[in-house]
Backbone bond lengths (Angstrom), bond angles and torsions (degrees), N, CA, C in turn:
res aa  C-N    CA-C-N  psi(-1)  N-CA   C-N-CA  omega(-1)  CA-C   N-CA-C  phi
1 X - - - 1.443 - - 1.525 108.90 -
2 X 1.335 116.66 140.62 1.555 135.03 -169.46 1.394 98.48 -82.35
3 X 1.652 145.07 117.66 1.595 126.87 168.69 1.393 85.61 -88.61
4 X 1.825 86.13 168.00 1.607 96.74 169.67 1.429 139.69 -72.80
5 X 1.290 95.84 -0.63 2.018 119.12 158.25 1.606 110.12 -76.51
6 X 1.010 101.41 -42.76 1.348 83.87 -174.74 1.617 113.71 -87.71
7 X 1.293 130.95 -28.47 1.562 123.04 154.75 1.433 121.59 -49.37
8 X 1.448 100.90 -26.65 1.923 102.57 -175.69 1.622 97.19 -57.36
9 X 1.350 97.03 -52.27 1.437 112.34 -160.74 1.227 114.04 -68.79
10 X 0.994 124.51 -49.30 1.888 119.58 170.77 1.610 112.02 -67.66
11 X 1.782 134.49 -19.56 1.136 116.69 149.51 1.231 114.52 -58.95
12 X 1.632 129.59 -59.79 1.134 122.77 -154.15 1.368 104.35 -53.90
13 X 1.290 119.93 -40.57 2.116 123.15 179.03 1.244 110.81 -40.66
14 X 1.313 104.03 -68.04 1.586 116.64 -169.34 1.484 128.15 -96.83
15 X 1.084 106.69 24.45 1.547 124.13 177.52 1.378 116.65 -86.16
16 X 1.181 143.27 127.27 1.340 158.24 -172.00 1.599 90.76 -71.21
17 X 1.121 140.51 -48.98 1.373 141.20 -175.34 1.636 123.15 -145.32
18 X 1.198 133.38 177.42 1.206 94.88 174.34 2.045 137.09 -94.96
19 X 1.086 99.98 -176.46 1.726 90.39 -148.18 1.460 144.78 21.62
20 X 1.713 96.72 38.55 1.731 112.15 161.46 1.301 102.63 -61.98
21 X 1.122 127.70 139.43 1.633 140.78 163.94 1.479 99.40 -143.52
22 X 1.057 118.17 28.53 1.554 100.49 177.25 1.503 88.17 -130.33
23 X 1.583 167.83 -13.03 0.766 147.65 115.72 1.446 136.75 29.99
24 X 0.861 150.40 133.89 1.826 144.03 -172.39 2.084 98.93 -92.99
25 X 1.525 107.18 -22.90 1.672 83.36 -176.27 1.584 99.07 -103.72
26 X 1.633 123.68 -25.19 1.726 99.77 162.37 1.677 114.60 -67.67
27 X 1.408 124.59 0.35 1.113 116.73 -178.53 1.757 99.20 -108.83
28 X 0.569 136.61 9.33 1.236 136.72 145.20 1.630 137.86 -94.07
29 X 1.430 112.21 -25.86 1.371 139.03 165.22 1.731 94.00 -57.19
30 X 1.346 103.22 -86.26 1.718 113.91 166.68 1.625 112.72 -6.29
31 X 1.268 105.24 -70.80 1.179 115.20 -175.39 1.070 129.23 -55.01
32 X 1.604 118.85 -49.41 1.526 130.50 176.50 1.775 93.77 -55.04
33 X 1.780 112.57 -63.37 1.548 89.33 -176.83 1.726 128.93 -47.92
34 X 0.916 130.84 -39.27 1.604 135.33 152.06 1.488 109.68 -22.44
35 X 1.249 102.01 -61.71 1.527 107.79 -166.43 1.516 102.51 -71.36
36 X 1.221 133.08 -49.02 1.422 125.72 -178.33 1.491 103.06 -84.55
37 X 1.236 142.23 28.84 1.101 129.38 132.46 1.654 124.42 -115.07
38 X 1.366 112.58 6.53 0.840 130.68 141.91 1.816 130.86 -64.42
39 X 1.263 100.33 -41.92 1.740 103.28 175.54 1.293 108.93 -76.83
40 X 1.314 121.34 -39.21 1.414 124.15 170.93 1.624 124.70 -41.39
41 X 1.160 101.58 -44.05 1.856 125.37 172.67 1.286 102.08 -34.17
42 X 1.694 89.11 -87.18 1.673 128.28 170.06 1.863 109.19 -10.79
43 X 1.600 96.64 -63.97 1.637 86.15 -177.17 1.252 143.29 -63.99
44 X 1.504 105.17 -9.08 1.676 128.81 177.46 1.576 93.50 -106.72
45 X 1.288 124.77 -17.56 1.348 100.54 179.84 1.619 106.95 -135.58
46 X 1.350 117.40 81.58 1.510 126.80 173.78 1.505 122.61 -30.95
47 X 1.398 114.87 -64.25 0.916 139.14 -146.12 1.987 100.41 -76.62
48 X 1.379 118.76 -24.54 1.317 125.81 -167.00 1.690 119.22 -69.52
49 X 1.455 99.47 80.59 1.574 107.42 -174.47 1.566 102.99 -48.46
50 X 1.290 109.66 -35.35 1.742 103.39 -146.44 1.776 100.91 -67.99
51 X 1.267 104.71 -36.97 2.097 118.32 -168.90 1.664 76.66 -78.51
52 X 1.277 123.21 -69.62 1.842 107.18 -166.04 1.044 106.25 -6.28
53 X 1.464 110.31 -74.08 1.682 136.50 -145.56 1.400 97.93 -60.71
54 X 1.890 111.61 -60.85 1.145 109.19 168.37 1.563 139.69 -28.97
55 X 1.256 100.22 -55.85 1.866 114.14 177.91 1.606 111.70 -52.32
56 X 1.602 112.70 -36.47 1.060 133.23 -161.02 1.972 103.28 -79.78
57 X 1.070 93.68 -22.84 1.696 102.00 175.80 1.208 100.17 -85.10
58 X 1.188 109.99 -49.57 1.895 115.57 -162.18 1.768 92.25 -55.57
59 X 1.495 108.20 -50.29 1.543 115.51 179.53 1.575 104.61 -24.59
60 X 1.386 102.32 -76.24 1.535 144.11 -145.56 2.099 85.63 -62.80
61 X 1.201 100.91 -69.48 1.680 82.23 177.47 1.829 128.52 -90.45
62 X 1.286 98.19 16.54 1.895 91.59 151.36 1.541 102.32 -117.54
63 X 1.477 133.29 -0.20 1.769 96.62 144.30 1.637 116.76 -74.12
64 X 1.939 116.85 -9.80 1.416 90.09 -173.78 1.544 108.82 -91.21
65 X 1.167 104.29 -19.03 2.230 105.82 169.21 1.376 100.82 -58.58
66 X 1.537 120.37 -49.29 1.490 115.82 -177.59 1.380 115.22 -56.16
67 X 1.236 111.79 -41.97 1.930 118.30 175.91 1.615 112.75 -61.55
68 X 1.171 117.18 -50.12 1.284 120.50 155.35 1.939 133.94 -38.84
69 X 1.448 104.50 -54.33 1.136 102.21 -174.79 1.451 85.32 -99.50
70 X 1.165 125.18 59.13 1.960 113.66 149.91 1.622 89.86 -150.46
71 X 1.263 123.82 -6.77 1.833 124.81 143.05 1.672 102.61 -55.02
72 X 1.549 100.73 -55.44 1.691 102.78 -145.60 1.583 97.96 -71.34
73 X 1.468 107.91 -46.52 1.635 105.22 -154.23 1.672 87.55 -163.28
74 X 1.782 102.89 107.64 1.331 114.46 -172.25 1.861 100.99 -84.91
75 X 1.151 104.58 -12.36 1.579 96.34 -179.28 1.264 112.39 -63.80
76 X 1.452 99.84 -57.80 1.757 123.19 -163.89 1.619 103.99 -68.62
77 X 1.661 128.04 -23.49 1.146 124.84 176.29 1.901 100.78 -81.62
78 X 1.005 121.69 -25.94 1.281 122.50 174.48 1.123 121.28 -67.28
79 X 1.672 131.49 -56.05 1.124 127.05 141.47 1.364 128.96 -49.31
80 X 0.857 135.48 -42.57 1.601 130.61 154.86 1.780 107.67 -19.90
81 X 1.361 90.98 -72.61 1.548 94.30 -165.90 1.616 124.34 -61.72
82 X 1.170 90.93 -7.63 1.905 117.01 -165.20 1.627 89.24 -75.30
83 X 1.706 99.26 -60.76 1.518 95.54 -167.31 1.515 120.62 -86.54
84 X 1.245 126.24 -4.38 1.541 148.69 132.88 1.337 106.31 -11.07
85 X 1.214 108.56 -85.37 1.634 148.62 -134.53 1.577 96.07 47.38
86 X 1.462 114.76 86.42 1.376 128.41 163.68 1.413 110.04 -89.73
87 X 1.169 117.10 -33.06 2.118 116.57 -148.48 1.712 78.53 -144.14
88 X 1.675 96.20 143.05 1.419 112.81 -165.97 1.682 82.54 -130.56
């Protein structure tokens, strides 16, 4: 689970200005945290189809913000991913 300290804090990082959240890289930052506290779940709890499925969406729309912002602006998706560590 995301507290509301720790969302403050990954907008305030990756925010183009302050309290942008509509952005494609605080909305992707956002997301990855979801997702890794989402996988975390997952490993103590195998069996939980319903978060699987879930994670698997969250997947499905931050590669398409990521596809987008490396259309829009290949720098900022590069750095993005740098400070991610999405792509090895």
């Amino acid at each position: 689970m995301i507290t509301k300290e720790n969302r403050a804090e990954t907008i305030k990082k990756y925010a183009k200005k302050p309290g942008d959240t509509g952005c494609a890289e605080t909305q992707v930052a956002l997301i990855t945290e979801r997702i890794k506290s989402i996988s975390g779940h997952l490993k103590g709890n195998k069996k939980d189809y319903a978060s699987q499925l879930g994670l698997l969406r969250l997947v499905g729309q931050r590669r398409r913000l990521l596809n987008f912002l490396k259309k829009k602006d290949l720098a900022a998706y590069g750095t993005l991913v740098k400070q991610l560590d999405l792509r090895k």
